[in-house]
DRENDO-1510 file (C-alpha; in Angstrom, 1 decimal, always signed):
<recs>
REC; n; res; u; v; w
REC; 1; UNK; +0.0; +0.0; +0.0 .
REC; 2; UNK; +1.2; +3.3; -0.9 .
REC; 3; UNK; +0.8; +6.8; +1.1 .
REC; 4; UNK; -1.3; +9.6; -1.2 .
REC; 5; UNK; +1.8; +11.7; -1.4 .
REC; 6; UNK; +4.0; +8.4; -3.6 .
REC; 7; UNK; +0.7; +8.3; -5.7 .
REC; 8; UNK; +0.9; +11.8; -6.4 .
REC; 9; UNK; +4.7; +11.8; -6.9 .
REC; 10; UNK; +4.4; +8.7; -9.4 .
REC; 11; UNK; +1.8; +10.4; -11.6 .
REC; 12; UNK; +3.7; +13.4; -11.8 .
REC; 13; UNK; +6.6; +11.6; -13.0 .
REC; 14; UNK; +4.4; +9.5; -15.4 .
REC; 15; UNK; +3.2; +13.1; -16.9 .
REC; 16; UNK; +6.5; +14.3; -17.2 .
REC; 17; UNK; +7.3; +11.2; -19.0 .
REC; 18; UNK; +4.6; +11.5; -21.2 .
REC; 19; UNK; +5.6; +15.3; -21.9 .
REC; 20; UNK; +8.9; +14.4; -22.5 .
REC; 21; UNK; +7.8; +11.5; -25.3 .
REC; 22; UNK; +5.2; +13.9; -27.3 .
REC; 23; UNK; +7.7; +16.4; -27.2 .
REC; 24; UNK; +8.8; +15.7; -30.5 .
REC; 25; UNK; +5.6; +15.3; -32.0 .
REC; 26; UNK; +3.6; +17.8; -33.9 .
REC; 27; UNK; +0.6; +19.5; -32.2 .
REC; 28; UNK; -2.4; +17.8; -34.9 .
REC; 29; UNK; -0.9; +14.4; -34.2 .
REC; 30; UNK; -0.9; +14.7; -30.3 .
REC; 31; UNK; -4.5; +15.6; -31.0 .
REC; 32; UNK; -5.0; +12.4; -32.9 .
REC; 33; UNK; -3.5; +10.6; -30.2 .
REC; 34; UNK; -5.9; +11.9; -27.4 .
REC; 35; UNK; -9.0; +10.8; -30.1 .
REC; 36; UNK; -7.3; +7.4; -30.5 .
REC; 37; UNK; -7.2; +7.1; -26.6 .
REC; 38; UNK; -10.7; +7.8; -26.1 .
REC; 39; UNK; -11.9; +5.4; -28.7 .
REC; 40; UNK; -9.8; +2.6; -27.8 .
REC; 41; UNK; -11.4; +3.6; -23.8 .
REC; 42; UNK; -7.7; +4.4; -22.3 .
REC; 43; UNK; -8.9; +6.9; -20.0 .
REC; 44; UNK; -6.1; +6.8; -17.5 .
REC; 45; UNK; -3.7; +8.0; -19.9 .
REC; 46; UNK; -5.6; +11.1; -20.8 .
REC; 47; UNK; -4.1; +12.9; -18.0 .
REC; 48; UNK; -1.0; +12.8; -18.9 .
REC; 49; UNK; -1.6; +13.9; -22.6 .
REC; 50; UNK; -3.8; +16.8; -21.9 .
REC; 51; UNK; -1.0; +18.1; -19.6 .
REC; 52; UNK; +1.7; +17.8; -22.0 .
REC; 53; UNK; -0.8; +19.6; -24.6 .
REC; 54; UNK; -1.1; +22.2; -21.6 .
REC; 55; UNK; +2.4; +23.1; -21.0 .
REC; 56; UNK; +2.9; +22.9; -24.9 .
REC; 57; UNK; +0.1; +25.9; -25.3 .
REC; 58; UNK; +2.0; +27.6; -22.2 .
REC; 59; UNK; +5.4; +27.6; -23.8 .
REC; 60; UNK; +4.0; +28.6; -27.2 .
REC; 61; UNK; +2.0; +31.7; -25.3 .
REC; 62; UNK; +5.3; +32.5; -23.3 .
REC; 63; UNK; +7.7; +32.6; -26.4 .
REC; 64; UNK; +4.8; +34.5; -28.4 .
REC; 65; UNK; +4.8; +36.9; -25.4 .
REC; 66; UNK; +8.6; +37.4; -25.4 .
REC; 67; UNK; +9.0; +38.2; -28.8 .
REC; 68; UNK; +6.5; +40.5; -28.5 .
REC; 69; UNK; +8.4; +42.4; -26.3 .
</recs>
């Protein structure tokens, strides 16, 4: 049995893992891969993707922000 805070820690790690693997791949085909997930049912890995999608848009929005400036 684990304690909440090793769940927590795990997952983290496991969306920074995933982040790390889509890092490389174009926006449209992350995309496709969240569909895929939801058709196929993999639910528990939806998490993970919509973060790395997150901190993708984030990172786009900071550079667009910098050069801006």
């Amino acid at each position: 049995m684990s304690l909440p805070g090793e769940a927590v820690s795990r997952e983290r790690v496991f969306q920074l893992w995933v982040a790390h693997r889509l890092a490389g791949w174009p926006t449209s085909r992350i995309l496709d891969f969240e569909r895929w997930l939801l058709d196929e049912g993999q639910l528990e890995f939806l998490p993970a993707v919509r973060d790395a999608l997150w901190e993708r848009t984030v990172e786009h929005a900071q550079r667009a922000v910098q050069g801006a400036g």
